[in-house]
N, C-alpha and C positions, 0 to 999 in steps of 0.2 A: 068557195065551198058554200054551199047551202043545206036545207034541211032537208031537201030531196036527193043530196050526196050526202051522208055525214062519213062518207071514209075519211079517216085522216089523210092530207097531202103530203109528203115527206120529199123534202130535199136533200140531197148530198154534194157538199162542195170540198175544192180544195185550195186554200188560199195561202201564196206567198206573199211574206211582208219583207220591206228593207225598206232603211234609212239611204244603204247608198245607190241599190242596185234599182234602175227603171225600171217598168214594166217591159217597155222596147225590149230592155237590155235581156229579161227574165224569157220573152219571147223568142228571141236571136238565140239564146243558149238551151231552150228545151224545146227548139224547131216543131213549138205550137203553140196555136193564138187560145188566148183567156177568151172565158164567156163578156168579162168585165175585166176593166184594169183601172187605175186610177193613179196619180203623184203626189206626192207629198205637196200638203198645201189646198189640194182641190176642195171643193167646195162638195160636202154629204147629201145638199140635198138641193131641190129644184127651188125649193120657200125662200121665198125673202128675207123675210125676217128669221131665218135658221144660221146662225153664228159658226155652226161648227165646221170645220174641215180635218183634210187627213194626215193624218199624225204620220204615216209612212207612205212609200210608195206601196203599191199591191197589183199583185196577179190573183186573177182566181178562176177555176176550171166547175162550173156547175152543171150535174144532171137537169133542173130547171125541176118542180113539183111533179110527182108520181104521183095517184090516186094509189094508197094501197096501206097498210096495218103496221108492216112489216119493216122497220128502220135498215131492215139488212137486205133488202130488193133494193131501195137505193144506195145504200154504201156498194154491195156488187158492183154494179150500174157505173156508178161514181171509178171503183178499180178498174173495169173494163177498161174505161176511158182512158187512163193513168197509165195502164198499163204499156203501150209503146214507148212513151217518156219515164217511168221507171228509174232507170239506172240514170238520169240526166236533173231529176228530181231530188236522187238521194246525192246527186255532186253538187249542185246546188245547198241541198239544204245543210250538209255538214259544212257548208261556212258561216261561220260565227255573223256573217251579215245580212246570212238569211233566215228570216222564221217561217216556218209552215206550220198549218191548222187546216184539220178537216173538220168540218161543223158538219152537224145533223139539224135542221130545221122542221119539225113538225107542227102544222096547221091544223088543230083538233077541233070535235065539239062534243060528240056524244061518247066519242071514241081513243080509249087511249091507245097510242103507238104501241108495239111491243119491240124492244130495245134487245137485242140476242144479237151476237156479234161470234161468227163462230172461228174457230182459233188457226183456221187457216189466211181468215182474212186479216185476221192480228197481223198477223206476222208480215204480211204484204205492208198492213196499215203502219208497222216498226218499221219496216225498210226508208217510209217516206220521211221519216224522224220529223214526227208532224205532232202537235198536240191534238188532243180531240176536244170539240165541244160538241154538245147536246142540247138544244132548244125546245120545250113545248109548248107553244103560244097558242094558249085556248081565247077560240072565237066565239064570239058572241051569236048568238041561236038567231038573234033578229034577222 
C-alpha cells in the first residue's frame, strides 16, 4: 500500500491447528487444499538467524489482501470459500484435537477498517467453532 492507495487492505483467513492431526491429514478429510500449510517443528521464517518454529501443525484457507474499508467484504469472501467444506469443517473442529481461528488482518494508513459483522454471518462463523482474531497493523506513510 502506498500514499497513492491509502485504502486499507483487509484479509480474511481460516486456520486449523493440531498437535496430532497433519496438514495432509486436515487436507484428505476436508477434500480441499490450504492456501498454506505447515508441521509442527517447521521453521517461521526464511532468516537465518530467526529461532522460531511451529508450535503446531496448521492448515489455513486465505482470501489473500482485498483493497476495501469494509472487514466484512472480506469475511463474506472468506465464507463463500468455506462454504462447500462447511459441514466437514465443523467435524473437524468439534475434536478436541482440533483448533480453528479465523483472523481478520488489516493493512492501514490513513484509514481505519470498519469492523460490522452482520448476525447472519455470526451464525455461519459459530458453525465453524473457530475463535476470532482481529489485527490492525498501521503502516508507515514512508
Amino acid at each position: 500500500m502506498n500514499e497513492t492507495d491509502p485504502m486499507p487492505r483487509i484479509c480474511a483467513s481460516l486456520a486449523l491447528f493440531s498437535m496430532t492431526v497433519t496438514p495432509e491429514q486436515m487436507t484428505e478429510m476436508l477434500g480441499a487444499s490450504p492456501t498454506n500449510s505447515w508441521h509442527l517443528g517447521d521453521r517461521r521464517s526464511n532468516r537465518p538467524n530467526d529461532p522460531r518454529v511451529e508450535k503446531d501443525h496448521g492448515w489455513r484457507l486465505s482470501t489473500g489482501y482485498i483493497n476495501t474499508i469494509e472487514a466484512e467484504v472480506a469475511i463474506r469472501r472468506l465464507l463463500e470459500l468455506l462454504e462447500p467444506i462447511q459441514s466437514k469443517i465443523t467435524q473437524l473442529t468439534t475434536s478436541p484435537e482440533v483448533m480453528a481461528e479465523l483472523a481478520v488482518y488489516a493493512d492501514v494508513t490513513d484509514q481505519q477498517p470498519s469492523i460490522h459483522i452482520a448476525s447472519v454471518m455470526l451464525q455461519q462463523i459459530a458453525k465453524l467453532n473457530c475463535d476470532i482474531d482481529v489485527d490492525i497493523i498501521e503502516l508507515s506513510k514512508d
